[in-house]
Backbone as CSV, one residue per row, in Angstrom:
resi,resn,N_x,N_y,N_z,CA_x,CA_y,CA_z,C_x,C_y,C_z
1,UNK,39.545,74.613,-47.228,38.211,74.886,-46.703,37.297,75.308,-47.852
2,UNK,36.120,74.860,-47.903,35.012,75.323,-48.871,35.290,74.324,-50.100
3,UNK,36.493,73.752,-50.296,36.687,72.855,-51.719,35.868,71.589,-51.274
4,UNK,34.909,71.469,-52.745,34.124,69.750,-52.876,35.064,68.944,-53.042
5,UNK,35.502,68.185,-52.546,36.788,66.777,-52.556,36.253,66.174,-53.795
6,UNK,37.389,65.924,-54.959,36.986,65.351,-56.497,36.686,65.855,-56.974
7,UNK,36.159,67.205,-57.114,35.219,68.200,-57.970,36.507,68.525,-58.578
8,UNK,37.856,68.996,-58.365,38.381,70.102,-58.972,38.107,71.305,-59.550
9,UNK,37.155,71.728,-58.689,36.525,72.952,-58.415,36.875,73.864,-57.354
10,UNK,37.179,75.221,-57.768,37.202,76.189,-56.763,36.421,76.278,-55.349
11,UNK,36.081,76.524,-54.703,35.616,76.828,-53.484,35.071,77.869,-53.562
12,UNK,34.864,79.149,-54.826,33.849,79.656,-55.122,33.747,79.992,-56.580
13,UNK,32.511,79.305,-57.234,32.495,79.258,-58.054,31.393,80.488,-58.781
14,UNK,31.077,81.418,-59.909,30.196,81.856,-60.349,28.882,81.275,-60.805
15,UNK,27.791,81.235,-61.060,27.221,80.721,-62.017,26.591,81.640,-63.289
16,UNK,27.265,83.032,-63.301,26.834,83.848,-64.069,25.859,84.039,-64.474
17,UNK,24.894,83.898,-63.975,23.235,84.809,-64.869,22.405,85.151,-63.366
18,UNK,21.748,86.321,-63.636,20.723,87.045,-62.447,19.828,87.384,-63.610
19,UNK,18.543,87.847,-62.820,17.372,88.715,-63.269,17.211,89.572,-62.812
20,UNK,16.587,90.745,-63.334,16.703,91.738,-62.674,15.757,91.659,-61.492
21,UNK,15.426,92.615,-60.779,14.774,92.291,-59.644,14.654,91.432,-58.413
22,UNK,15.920,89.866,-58.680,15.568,89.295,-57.978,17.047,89.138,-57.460
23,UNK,17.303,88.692,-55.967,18.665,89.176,-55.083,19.316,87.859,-55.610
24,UNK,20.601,87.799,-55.364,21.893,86.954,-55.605,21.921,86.509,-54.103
25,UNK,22.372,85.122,-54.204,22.931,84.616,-53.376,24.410,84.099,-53.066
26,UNK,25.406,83.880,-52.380,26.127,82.600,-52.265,25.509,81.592,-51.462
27,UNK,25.767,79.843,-52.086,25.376,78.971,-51.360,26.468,78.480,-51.130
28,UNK,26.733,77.861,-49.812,27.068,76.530,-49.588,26.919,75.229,-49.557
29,UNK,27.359,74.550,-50.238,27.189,73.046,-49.796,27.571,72.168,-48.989
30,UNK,26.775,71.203,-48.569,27.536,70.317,-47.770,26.590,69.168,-47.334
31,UNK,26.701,68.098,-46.599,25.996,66.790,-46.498,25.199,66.524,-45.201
32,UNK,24.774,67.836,-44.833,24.018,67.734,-43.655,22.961,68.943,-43.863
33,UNK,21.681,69.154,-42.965,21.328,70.402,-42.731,21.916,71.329,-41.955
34,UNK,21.980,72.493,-41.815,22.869,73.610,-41.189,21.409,74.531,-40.794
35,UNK,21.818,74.199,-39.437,20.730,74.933,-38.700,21.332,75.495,-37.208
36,UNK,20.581,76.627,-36.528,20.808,77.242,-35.189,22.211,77.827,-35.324
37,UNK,22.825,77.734,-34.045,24.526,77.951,-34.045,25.076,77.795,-34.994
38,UNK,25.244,76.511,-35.892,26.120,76.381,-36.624,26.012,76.857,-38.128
39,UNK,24.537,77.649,-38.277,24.223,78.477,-39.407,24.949,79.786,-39.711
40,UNK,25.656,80.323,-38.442,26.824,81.732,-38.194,27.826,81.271,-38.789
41,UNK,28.245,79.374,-39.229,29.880,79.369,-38.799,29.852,79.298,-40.351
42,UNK,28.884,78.990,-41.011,29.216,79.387,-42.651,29.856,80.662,-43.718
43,UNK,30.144,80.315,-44.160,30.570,81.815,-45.360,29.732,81.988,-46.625
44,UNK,28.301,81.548,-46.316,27.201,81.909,-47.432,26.352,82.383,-47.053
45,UNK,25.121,83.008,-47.921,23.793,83.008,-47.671,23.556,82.208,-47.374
46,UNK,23.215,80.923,-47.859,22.619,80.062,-47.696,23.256,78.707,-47.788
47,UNK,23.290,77.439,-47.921,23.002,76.224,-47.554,21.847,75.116,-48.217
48,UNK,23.113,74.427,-49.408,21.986,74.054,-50.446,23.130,72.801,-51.284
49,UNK,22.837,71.724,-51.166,23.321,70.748,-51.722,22.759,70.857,-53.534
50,UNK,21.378,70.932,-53.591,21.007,70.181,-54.824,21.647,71.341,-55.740
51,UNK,21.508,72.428,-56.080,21.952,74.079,-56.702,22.982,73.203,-57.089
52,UNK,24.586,72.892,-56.445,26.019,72.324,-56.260,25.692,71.437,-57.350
53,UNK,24.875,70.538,-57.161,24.913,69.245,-58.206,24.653,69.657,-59.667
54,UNK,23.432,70.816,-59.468,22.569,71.128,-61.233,23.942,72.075,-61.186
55,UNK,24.539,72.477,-60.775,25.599,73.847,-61.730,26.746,72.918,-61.882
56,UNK,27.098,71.925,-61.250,28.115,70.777,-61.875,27.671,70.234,-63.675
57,UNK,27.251,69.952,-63.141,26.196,69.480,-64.465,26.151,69.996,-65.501
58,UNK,25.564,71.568,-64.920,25.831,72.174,-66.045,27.293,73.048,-66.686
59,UNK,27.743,72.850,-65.469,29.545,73.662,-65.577,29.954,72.419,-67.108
60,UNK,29.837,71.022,-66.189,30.551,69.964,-67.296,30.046,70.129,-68.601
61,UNK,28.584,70.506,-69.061,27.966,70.766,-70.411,27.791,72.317,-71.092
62,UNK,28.874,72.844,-70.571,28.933,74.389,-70.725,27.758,74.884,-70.963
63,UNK,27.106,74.895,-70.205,25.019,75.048,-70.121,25.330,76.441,-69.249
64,UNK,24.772,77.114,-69.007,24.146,79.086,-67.878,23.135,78.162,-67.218
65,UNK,23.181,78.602,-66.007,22.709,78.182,-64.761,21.959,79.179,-64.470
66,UNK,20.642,79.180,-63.944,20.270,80.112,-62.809,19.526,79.040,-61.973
67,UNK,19.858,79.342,-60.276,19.015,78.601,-59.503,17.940,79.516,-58.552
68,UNK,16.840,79.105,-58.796,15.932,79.749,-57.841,15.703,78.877,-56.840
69,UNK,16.430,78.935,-56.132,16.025,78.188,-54.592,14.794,78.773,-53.716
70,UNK,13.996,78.021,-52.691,13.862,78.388,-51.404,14.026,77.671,-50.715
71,UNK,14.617,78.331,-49.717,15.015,77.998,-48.572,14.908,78.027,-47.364
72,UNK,14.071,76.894,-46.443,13.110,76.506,-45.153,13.877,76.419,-44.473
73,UNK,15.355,76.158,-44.302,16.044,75.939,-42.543,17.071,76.909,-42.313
74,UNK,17.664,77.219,-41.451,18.324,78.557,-41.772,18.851,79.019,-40.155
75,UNK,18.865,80.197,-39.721,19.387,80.411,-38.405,18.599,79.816,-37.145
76,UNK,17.386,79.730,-37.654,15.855,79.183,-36.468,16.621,77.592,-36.591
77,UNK,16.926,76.929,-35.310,17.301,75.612,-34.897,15.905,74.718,-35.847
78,UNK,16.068,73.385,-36.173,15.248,72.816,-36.641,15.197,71.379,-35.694
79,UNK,13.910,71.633,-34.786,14.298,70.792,-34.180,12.726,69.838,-34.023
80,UNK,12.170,70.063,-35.127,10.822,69.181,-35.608,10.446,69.573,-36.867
81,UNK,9.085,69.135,-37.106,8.701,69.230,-38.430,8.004,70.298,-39.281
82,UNK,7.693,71.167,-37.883,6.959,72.265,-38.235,7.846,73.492,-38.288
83,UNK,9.436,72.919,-37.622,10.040,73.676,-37.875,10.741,74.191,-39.426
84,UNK,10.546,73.286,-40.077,10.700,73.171,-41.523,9.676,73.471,-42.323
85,UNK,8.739,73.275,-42.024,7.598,73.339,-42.652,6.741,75.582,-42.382
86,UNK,7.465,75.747,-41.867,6.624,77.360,-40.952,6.675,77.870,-42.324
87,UNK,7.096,78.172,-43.359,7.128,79.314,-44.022,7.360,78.620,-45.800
88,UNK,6.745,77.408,-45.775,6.728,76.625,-47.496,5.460,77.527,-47.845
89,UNK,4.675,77.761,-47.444,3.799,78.862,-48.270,3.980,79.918,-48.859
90,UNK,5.171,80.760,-48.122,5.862,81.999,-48.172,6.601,81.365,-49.348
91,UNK,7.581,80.521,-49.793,8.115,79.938,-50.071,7.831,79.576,-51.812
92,UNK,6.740,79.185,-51.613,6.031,78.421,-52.923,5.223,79.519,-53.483
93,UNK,4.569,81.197,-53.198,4.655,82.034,-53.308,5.749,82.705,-54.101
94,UNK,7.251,83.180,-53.933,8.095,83.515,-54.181,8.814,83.004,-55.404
95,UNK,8.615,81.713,-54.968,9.495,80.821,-56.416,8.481,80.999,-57.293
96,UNK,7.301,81.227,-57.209,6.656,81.067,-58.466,6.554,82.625,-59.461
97,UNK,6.485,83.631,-58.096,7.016,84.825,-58.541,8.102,85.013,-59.425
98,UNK,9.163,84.506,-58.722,10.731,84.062,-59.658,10.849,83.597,-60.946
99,UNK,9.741,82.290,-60.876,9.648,81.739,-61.905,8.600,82.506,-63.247
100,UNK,7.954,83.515,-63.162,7.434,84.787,-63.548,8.329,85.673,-64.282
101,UNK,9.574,85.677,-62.922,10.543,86.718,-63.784,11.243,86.294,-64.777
102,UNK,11.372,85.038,-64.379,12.636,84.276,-65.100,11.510,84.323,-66.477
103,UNK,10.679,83.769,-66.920,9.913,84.192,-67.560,9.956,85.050,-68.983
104,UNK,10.007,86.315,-67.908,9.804,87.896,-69.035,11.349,87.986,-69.054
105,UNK,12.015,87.468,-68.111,13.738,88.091,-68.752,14.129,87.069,-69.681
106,UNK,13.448,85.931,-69.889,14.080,85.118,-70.976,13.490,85.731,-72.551
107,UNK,11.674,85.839,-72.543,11.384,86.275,-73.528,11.649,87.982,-74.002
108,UNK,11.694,88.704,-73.103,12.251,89.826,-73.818,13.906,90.059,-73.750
109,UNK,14.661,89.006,-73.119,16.213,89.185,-73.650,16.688,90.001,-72.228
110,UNK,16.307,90.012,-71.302,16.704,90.514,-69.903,17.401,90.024,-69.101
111,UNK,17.833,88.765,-69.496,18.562,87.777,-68.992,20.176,88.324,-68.459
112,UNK,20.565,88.432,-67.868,21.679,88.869,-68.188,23.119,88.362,-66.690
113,UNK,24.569,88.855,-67.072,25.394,88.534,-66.061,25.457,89.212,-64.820
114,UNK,25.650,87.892,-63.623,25.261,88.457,-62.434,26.894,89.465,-61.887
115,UNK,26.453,90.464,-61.062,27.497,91.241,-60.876,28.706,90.480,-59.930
116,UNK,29.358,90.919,-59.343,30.243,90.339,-58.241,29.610,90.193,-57.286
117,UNK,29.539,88.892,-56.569,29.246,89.499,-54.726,30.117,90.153,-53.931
């Protein structure tokens, strides 16, 4: 359970780097959206294919990862377009905040390893 088939990858993997100020996640991956009911039956925060692909990527090119996701679908059922769409403002707000921090922790050396979850 939780293993990517072919990856030969763990089922939970680190990606070692946080900023300060900004929360840690676990994601899951997988090949569908995960919404309503079946958003409980996971073992992550969140629910995120593309993150999976860039930390492959970078696992194979011994590259430090940080992903700033946001993330629009979630325990609220998605069952139109506005249901996806309610909170990309909130959204595009935040990441850019993130992208702020990420920012000042790269140029003053703040960068640093994320703790355990």
């Amino acid at each position: 359970k939780g293993v990517t088939p072919f990856s030969n990858l763990p089922a939970t993997i680190d990606v070692g780097m946080a900023i300060d100020g900004l929360p840690t996640a676990s994601i899951s991956t997988g090949a569908n959206v995960i919404s309503g009911e079946h958003y409980h039956a996971i073992d992550a925060d969140m629910v995120d294919m593309e993150t999976w692909a860039v930390m492959r990527a970078c696992h194979s090119a011994e590259v430090p990862m940080i992903g700033l996701r946001g993330i629009s679908d979630g325990a609220h059922p998605v069952a139109e377009y506005s249901d996806w769409t309610r909170y990309l403002h909130v959204i595009d707000e935040r990441l850019g905040a993130a992208v702020d921090r990420l920012e000042t922790a790269l140029v003053s050396g703040r960068l640093h390893p994320a703790l355990p979850r």
